[in-house]
DRENFIPA-682060 format. One record per residue (C-alpha): residue number from 1; residue in one letter; x, y, z. Coordinates in Angstrom, 2 decimals. Last residue first. Layout:
<atoms>
(atom NUM,'A',(X,Y,Z))
...
</atoms>
This chain:
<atoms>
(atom 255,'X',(-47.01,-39.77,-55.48))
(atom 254,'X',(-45.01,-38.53,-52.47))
(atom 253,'X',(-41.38,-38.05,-52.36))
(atom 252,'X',(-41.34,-36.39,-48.85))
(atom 251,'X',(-37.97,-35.03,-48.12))
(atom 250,'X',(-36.16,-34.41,-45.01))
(atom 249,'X',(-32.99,-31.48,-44.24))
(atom 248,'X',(-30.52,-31.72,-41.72))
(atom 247,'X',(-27.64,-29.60,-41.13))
(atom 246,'X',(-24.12,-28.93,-39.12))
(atom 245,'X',(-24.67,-32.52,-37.31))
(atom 244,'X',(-23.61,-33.91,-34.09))
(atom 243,'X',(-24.64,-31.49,-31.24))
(atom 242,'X',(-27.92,-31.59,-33.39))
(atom 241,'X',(-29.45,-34.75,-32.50))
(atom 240,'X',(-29.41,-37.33,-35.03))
(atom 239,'X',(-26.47,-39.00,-34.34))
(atom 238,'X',(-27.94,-40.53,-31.32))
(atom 237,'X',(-30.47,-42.86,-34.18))
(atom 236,'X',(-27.12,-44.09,-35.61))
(atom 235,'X',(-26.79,-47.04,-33.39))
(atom 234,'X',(-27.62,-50.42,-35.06))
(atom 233,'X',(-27.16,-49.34,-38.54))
(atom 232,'X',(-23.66,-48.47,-38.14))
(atom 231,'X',(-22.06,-45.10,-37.28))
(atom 230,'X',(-18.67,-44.10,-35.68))
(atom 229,'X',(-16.60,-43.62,-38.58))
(atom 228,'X',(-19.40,-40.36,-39.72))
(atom 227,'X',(-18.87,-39.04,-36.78))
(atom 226,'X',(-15.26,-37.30,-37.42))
(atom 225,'X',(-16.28,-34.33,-39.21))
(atom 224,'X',(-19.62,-32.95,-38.22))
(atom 223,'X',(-22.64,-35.00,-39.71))
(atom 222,'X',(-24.28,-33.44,-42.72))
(atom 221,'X',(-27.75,-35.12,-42.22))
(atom 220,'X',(-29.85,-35.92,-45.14))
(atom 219,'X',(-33.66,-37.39,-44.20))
(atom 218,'X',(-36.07,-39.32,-46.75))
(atom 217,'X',(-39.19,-40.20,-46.88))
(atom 216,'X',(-41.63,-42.50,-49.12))
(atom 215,'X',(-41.71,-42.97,-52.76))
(atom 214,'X',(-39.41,-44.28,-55.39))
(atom 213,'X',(-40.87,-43.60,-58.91))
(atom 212,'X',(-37.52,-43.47,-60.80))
(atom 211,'X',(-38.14,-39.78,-61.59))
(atom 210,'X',(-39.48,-38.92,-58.20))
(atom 209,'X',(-36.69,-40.89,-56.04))
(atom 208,'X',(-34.03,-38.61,-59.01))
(atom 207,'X',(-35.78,-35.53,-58.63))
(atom 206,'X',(-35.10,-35.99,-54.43))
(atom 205,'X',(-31.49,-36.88,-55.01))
(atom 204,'X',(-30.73,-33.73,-57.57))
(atom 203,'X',(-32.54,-30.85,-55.55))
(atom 202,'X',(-31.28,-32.85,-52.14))
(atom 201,'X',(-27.16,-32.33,-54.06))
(atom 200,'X',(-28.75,-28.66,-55.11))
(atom 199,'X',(-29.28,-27.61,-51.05))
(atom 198,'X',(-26.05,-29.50,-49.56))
(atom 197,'X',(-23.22,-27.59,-51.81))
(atom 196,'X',(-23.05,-24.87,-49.47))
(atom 195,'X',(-22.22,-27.05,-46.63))
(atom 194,'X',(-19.33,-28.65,-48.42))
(atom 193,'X',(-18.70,-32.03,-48.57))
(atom 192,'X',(-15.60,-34.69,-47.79))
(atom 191,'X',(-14.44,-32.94,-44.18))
(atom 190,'X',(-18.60,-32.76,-43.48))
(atom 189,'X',(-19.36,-36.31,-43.38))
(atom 188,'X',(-22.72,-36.88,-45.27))
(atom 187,'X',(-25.33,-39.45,-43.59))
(atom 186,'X',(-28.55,-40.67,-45.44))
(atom 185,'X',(-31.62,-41.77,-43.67))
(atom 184,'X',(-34.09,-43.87,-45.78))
(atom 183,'X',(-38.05,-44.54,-45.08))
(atom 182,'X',(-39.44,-46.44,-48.41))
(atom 181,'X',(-41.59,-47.22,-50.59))
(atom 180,'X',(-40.64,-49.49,-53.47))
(atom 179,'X',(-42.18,-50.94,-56.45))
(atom 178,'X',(-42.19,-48.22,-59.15))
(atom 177,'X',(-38.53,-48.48,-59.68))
(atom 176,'X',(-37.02,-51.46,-57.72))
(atom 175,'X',(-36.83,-54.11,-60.84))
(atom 174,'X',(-34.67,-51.03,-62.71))
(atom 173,'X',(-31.93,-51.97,-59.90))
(atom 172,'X',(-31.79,-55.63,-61.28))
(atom 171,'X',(-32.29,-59.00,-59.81))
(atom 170,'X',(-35.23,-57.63,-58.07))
(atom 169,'X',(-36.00,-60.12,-54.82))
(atom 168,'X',(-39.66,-61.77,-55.36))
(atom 167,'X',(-42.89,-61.34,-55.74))
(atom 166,'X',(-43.02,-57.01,-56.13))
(atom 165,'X',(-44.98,-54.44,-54.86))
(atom 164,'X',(-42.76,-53.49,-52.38))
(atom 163,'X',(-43.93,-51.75,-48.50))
(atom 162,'X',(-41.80,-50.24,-45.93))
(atom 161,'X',(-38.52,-50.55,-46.93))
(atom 160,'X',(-35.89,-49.16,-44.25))
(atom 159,'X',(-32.59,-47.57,-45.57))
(atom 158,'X',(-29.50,-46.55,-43.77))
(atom 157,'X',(-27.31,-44.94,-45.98))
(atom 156,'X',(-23.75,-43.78,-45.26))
(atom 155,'X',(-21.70,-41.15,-46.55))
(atom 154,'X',(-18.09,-40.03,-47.61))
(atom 153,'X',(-18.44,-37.47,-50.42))
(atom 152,'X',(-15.54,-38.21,-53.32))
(atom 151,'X',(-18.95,-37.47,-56.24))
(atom 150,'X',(-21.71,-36.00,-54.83))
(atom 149,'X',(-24.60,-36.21,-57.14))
(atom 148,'X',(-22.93,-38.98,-58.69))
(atom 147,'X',(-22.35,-41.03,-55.78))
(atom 146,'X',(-25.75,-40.58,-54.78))
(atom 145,'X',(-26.93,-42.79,-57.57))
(atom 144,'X',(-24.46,-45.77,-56.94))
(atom 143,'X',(-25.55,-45.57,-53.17))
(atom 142,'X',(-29.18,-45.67,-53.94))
(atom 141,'X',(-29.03,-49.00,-56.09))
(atom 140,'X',(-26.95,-50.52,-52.80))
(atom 139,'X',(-29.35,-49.59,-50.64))
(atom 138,'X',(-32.23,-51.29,-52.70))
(atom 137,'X',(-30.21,-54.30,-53.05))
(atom 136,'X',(-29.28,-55.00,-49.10))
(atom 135,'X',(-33.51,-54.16,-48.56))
(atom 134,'X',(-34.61,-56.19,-51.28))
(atom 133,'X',(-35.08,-59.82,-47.97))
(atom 132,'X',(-36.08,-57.23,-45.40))
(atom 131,'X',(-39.44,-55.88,-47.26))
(atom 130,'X',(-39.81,-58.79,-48.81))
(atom 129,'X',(-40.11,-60.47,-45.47))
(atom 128,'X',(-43.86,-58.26,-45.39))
(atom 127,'X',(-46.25,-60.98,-44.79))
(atom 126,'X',(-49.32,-61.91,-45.15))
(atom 125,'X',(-51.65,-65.18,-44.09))
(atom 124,'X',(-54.89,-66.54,-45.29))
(atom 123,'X',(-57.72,-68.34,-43.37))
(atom 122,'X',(-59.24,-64.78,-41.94))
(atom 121,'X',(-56.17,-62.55,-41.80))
(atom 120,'X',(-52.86,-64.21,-40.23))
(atom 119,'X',(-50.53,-61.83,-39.87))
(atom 118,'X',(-46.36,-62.48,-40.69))
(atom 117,'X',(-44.40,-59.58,-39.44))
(atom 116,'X',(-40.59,-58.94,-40.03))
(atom 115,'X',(-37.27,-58.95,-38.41))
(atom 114,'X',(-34.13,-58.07,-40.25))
(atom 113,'X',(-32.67,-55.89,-37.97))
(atom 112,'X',(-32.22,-57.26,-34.75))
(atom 111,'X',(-32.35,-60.58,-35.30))
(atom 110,'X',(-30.10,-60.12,-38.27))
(atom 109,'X',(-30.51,-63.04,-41.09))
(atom 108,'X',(-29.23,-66.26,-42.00))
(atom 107,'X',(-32.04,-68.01,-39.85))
(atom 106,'X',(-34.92,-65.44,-41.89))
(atom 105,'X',(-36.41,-63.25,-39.35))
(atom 104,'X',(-39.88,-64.02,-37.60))
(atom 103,'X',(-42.27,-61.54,-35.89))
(atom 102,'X',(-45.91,-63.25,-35.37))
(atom 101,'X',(-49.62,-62.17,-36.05))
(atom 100,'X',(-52.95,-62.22,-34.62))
(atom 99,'X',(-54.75,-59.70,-35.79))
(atom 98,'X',(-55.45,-56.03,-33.51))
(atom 97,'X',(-57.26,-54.23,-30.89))
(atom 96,'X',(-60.41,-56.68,-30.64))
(atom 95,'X',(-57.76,-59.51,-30.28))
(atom 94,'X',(-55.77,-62.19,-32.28))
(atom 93,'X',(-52.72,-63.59,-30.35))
(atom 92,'X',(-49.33,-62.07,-30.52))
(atom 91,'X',(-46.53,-63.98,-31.38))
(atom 90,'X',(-42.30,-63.21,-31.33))
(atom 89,'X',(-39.09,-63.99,-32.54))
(atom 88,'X',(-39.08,-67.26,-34.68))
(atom 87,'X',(-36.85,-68.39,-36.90))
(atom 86,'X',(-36.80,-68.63,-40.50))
(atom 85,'X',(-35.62,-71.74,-42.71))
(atom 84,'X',(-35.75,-70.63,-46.98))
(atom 83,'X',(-37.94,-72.50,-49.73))
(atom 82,'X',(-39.71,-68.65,-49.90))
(atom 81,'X',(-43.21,-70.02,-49.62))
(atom 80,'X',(-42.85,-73.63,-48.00))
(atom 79,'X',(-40.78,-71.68,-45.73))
(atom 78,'X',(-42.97,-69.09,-45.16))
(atom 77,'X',(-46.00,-71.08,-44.52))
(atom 76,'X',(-44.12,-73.87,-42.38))
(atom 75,'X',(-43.01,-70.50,-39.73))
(atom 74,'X',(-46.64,-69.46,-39.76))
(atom 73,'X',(-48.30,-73.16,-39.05))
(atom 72,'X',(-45.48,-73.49,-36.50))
(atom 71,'X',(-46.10,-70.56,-34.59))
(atom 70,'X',(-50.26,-71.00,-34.93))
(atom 69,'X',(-49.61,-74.62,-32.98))
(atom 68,'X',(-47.42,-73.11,-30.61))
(atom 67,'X',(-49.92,-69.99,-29.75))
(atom 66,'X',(-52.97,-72.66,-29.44))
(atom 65,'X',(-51.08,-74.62,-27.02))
(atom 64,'X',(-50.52,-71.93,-25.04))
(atom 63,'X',(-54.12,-70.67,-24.76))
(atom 62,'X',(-54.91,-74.14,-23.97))
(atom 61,'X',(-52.19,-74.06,-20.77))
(atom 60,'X',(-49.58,-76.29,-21.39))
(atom 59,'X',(-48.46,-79.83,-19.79))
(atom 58,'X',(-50.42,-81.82,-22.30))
(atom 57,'X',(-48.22,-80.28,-25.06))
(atom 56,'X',(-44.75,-81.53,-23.76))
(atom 55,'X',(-41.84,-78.25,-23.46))
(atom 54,'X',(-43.24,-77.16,-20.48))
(atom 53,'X',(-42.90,-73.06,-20.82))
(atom 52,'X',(-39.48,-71.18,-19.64))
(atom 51,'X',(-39.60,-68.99,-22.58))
(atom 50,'X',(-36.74,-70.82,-24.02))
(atom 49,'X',(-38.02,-73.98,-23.28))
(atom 48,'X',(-41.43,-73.08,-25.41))
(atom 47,'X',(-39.48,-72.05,-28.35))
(atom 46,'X',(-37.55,-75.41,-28.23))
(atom 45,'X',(-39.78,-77.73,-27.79))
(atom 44,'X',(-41.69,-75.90,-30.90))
(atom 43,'X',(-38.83,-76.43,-32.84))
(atom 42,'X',(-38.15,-79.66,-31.85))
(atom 41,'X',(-41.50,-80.86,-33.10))
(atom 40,'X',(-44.90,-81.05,-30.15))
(atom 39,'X',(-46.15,-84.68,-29.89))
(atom 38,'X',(-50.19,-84.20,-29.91))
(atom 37,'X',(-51.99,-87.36,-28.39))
(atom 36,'X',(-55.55,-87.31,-29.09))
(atom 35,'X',(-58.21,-86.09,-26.77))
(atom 34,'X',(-60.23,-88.77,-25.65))
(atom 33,'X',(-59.55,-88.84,-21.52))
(atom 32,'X',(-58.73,-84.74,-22.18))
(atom 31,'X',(-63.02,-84.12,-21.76))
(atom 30,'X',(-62.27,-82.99,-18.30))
(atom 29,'X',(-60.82,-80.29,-18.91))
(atom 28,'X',(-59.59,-78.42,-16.02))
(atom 27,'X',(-59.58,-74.79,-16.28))
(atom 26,'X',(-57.06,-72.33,-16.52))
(atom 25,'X',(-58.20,-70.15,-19.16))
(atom 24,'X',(-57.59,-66.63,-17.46))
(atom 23,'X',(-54.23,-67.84,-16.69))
(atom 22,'X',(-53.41,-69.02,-19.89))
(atom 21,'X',(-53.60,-65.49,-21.63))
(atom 20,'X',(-51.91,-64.12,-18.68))
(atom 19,'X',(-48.90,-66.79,-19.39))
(atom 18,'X',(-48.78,-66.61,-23.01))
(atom 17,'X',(-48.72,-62.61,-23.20))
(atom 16,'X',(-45.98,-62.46,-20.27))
(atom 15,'X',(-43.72,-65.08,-22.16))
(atom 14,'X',(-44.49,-63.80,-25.35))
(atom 13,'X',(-42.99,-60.19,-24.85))
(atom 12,'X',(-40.29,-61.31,-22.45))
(atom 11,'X',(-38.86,-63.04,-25.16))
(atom 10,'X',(-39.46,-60.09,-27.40))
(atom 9,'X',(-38.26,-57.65,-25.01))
(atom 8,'X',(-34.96,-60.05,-24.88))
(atom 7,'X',(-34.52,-60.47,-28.40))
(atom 6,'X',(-34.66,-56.62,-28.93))
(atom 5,'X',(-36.33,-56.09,-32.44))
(atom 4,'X',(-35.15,-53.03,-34.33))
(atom 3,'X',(-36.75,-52.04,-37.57))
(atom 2,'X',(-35.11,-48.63,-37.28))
(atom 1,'X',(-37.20,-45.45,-37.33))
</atoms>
């Protein structure tokens, strides 16, 4: 359920798709006497390196250079998009089974959490970094809300927008009604709410996703006392087994 992208699988994840591409394109060409010179930017130097590529673009495999060139072309879109750096964190080439596309995370961002896919369709390209970049504001509208329904409950919310409908980052928390779906765990530690109490606090949350037009799914765990300290957004997927919770309910807020 997380958005979790392990550097190293992604790494490795290039690496092996780069290499077998180029293997089954290793051919001399002997039209290179004309080709122009291509001088790669320190970016690209440096993505290559650490993949343990050749860092000069005469030195790669075609399929190789192709991947760098696409890389860079991706990376510029965003930026000249959202005027902010990203980084890169994985390509796939295009194939019968699926578009090319590349993972990329914003340089102030997590690399393990705030990852997102750019695909290149036709001569166009889409991506989902809004997804990441309302994600901090989104949680923050549903924590206000909650606290209502269960005011002096310790919880947690770990929430993972899966598609907006929106240009840019809502300055408000009315900007997120009607423009968010959404996949959202929320954790309730037991010594701060009672059991009984569970059924009419999902009554209240789930009317309020419906009245504010905020689709998707939603789990509530009632941890057992004493878990709740434990969890951040990296490992809270353990929690969910039932040595660690006294319920669990999910809602689908569907349109």
């Amino acid at each position: 359920m997380k958005n979790k992208f392990s550097a190293g699988m992604i790494l490795i994840l290039i690496f092996l798709m780069i290499s077998m591409c180029g293997c089954a394109t290793n051919n001399p060409d002997s039209s290179n006497n004309t080709r122009p010179k291509v001088s790669l930017n320190e970016r690209q130097k440096s993505i290559l390196a650490e993949n343990g590529l050749p860092t000069e673009y005469d030195e790669l495999l075609p399929s190789q250079r192709s991947a760098i060139v696409a890389i860079e072309k991706m990376l510029c879109y965003l930026e000249e998009k959202y005027d902010t750096t990203f980084c890169y964190a994985g390509y796939v080439a295009a194939s019968p089974l699926e578009k090319e596309h590349m993972i990329a995370f914003q340089k102030s961002g997590d690399t393990e959490s705030d990852c997102f896919t750019i695909t290149k369709d036709g001569d166009t390209y889409e991506d989902e970094y809004m997804n990441v970049a309302a994600n901090a504001g989104f949680t923050s509208y549903l924590y206000e809300n909650i606290k209502s329904f269960a005011p002096g409950a310790e919880f947690e919310i770990f929430a993972k927008i899966t598609k907006t409908y929106f240009f840019e980052v809502p300055t408000s928390n009315s900007d997120f009604d009607g423009k968010v779906e959404s996949s959202l765990m929320i954790f309730i530690d037991e010594s701060t709410f009672k059991e009984e109490n569970l059924k009419s606090f999902t009554e209240q949350f789930a009317e309020f996703m419906k009245e504010h037009k905020l689709f998707g799914i939603a789990q509530i765990i009632l941890l057992k006392e004493g878990n709740l300290v434990n969890l951040t957004k990296y490992n809270f997927s353990p929690y969910l087994s039932e040595e660690h919770y006294i319920s669990r309910e999910t809602l689908y807020i569907k349109k």
